[in-house]
C-alpha positions in Angstrom: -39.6 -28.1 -5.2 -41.8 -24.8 -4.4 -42.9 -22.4 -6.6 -40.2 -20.0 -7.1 -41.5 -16.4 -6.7 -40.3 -15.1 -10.8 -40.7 -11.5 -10.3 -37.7 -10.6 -10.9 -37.0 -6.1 -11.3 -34.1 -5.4 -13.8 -32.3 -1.9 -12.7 -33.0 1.3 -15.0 -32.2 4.9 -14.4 -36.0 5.1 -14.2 -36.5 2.8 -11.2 -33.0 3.1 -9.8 -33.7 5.9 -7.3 -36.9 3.9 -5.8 -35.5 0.3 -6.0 -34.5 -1.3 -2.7 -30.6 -2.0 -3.9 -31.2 -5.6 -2.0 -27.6 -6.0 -0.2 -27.9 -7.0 3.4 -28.0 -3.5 4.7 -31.7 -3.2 5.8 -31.9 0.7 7.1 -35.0 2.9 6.5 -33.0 6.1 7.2 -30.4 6.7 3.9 -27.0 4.6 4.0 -24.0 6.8 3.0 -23.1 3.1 1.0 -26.2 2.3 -0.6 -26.8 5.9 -1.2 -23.2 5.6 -3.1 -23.6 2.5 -4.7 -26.9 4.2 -6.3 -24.5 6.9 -7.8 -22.0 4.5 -8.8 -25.1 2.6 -10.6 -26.6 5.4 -12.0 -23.7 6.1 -14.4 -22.5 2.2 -15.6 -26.3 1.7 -16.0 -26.3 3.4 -19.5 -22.6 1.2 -20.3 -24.7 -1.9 -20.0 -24.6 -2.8 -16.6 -27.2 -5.1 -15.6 -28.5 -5.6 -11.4 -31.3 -8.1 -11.9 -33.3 -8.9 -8.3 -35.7 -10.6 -6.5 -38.9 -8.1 -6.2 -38.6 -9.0 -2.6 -36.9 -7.2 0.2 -34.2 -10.0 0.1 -30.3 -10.8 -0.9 -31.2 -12.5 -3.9 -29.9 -10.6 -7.1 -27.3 -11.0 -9.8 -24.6 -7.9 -11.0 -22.8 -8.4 -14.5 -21.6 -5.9 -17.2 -19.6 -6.1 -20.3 -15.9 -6.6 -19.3 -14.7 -3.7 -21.4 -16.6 -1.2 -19.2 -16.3 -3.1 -16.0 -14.4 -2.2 -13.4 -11.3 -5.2 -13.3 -8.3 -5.5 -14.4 -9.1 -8.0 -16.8 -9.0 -7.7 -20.5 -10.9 -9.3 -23.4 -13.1 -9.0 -26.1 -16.8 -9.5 -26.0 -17.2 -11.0 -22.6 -19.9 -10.4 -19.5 -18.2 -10.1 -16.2 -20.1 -10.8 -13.6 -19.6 -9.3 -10.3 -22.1 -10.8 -7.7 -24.8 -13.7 -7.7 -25.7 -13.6 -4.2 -28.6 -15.1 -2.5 -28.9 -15.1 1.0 -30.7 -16.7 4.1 -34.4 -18.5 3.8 -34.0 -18.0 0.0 -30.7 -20.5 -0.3 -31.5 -23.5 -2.3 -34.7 -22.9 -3.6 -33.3 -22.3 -7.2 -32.7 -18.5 -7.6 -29.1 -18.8 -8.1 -30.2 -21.4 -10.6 -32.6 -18.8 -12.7 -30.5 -16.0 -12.1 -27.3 -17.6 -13.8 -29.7 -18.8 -16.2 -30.8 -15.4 -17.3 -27.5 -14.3 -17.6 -26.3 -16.6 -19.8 -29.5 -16.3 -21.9 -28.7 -12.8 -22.3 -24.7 -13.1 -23.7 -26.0 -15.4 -26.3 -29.2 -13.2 -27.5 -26.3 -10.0 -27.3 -23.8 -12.4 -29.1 -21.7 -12.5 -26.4 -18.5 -14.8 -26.8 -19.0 -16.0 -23.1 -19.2 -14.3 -19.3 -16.0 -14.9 -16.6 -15.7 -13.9 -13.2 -12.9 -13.7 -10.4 -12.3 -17.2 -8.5 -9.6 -18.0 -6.2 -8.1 -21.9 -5.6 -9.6 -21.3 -2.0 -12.8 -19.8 -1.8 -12.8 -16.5 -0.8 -16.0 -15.0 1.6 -16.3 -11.6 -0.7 -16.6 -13.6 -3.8 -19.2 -15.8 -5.5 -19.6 -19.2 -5.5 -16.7 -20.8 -7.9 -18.2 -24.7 -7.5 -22.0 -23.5 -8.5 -20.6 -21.5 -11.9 -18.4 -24.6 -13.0 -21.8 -26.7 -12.9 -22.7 -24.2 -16.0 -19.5 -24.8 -17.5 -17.2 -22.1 -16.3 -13.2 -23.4 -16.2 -10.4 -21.7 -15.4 -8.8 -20.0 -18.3 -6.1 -17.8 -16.5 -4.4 -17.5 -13.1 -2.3 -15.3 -10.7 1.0 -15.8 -9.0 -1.1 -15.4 -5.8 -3.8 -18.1 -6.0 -6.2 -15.7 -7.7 -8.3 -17.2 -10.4 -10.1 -16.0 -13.8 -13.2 -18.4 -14.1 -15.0 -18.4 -17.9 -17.6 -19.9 -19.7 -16.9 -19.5 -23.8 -19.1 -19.7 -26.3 -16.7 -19.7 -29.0 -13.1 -21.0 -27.5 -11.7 -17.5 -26.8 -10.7 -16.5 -23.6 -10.3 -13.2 -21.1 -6.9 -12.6 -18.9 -5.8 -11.1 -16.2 -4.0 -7.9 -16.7 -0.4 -8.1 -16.4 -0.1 -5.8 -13.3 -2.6 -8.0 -11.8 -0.9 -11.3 -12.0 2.7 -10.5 -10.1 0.4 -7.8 -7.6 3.1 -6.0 -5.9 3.4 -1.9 -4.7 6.1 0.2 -3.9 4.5 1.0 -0.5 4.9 -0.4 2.9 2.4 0.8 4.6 -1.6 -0.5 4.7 -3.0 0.9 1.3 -6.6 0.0 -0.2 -7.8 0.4 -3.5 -11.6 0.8 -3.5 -14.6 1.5 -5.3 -18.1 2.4 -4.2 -19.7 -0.4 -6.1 -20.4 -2.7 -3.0 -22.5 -1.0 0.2 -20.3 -2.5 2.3 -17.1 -0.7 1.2 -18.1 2.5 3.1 -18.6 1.4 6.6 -15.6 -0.6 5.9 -13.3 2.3 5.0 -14.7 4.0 8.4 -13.9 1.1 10.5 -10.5 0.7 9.3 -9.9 4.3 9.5 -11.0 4.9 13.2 -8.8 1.7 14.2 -6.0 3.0 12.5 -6.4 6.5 13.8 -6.7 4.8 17.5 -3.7 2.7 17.2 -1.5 4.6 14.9 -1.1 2.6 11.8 -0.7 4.9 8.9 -3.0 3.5 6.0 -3.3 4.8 2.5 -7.2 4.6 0.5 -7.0 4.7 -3.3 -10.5 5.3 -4.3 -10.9 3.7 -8.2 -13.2 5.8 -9.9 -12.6 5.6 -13.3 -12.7 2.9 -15.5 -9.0 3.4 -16.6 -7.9 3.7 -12.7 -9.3 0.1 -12.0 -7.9 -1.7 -15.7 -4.7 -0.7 -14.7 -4.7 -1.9 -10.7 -1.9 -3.5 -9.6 -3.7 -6.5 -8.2 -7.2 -8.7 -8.8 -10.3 -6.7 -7.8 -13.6 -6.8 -7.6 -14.6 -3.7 -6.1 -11.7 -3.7 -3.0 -8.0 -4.6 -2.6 -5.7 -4.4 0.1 -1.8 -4.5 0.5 0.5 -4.8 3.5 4.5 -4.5 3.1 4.2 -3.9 -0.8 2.4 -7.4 -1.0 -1.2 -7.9 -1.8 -3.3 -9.4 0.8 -7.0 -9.9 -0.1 -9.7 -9.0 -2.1 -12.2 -9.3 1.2 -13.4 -6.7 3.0 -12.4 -6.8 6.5 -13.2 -7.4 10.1 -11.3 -5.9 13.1 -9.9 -9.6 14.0 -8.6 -9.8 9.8 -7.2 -6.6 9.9 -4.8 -7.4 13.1 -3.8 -10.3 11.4 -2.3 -8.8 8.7 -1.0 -5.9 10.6 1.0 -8.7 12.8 2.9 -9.6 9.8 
């Protein structure tokens, strides 16, 4: 195996404004989304969020924070949640998913944590992080929604995190297209502005919740991790989407 490249930058609200935030979007001039996901940062940073990355101008970081400041509607006591291990491209299978996990976990014991969960689904979903690499650390599912939506964990001590209620049976009074959202992920912005101008153009009326406060997104009606999206009253996806998804579930 090759020598890993360890220099690994933790986000502070010293750095933050300097760091490159390491999604996919690679654009020298300011990105309204990155520029937004900076702001989101800037105030969980202090509530024990943690963005750990490659010092590389690469995909390869991890996002976690303690479940009862992050942004889900799941409950628990004590837990990380972790939002995003990504890696990306040339640096796939060289063992950064590996370290960064690693750390993570490393970190919840030293802070006494009683474990770390994330959102899984029975089918993997695109938007999400890898289920089958988590469970080779131990993570099982400990709680489940009536829509194939899955709360992974890995205790240290035998207790367990759950789904808020609303979140299991997700279901809205409104028909029409409505998206919940947060500006956590880069990607939500140009998403929002795609789905708006194609609604505009072919006169679908859509509805965007923006979740921005912590008491907003623990009390969503459906599984999130930083987007949701309903059709008809019924929840549809926690993937961002692309022109061909959104028609698909406009057809219904």
């Amino acid at each position: 195996m090759e020598n890993l490249n360890t220099d690994f930058v933790n986000l502070t609200t010293e750095n933050l404004g300097v760091e490159h935030l390491c999604c996919i979007i690679r654009s020298k001039k300011l990105h309204p989304g990155v520029e937004a996901k900076r702001k989101w940062l800037s105030d969980r940073l202090n509530e024990g969020h943690v963005f750990r990355k490659l010092n590389a101008k690469a995909t390869v970081f991890i996002e976690y924070a303690p479940l009862e400041t992050a942004w889900v509607p799941i409950t628990g006591k004590n837990y990380y949640y972790l939002y995003c291990l990504w890696i990306s491209g040339s640096y796939k299978g060289k063992g950064y998913g590996k370290s960064l996990m690693e750390y993570c976990m490393a970190d919840a014991k030293e802070k006494g944590k009683s474990g770390i969960c994330m959102l899984g689904a029975k089918k993997q979903k695109s938007w999400l992080s890898d289920q089958s690499f988590v469970k080779k650390f131990g993570f099982e599912v400990v709680d489940i929604t009536d829509n194939g939506y899955e709360l992974l964990a890995l205790s240290f001590d035998g207790t367990t995190p759950k789904f808020a209620q609303k979140a299991k049976t997700p279901k809205i009074e409104s028909k029409e297209l409505t998206i919940y959202y947060d500006m956590q992920c880069p990607y939500v912005y140009q998403n929002i502005e795609m789905i708006k101008q194609y609604c505009e153009i072919n006169d679908v009326p859509v509805s965007f919740i923006q979740v921005d406060t912590l008491q907003k997104a623990k009390e969503l009606p459906c599984v999130f991790n930083n987007w949701g999206v309903f059709y008809k009253g019924d929840f549809e996806t926690v993937n961002l989407l692309d022109v061909a998804y959104l028609k698909r579930i406009l057809k219904k």
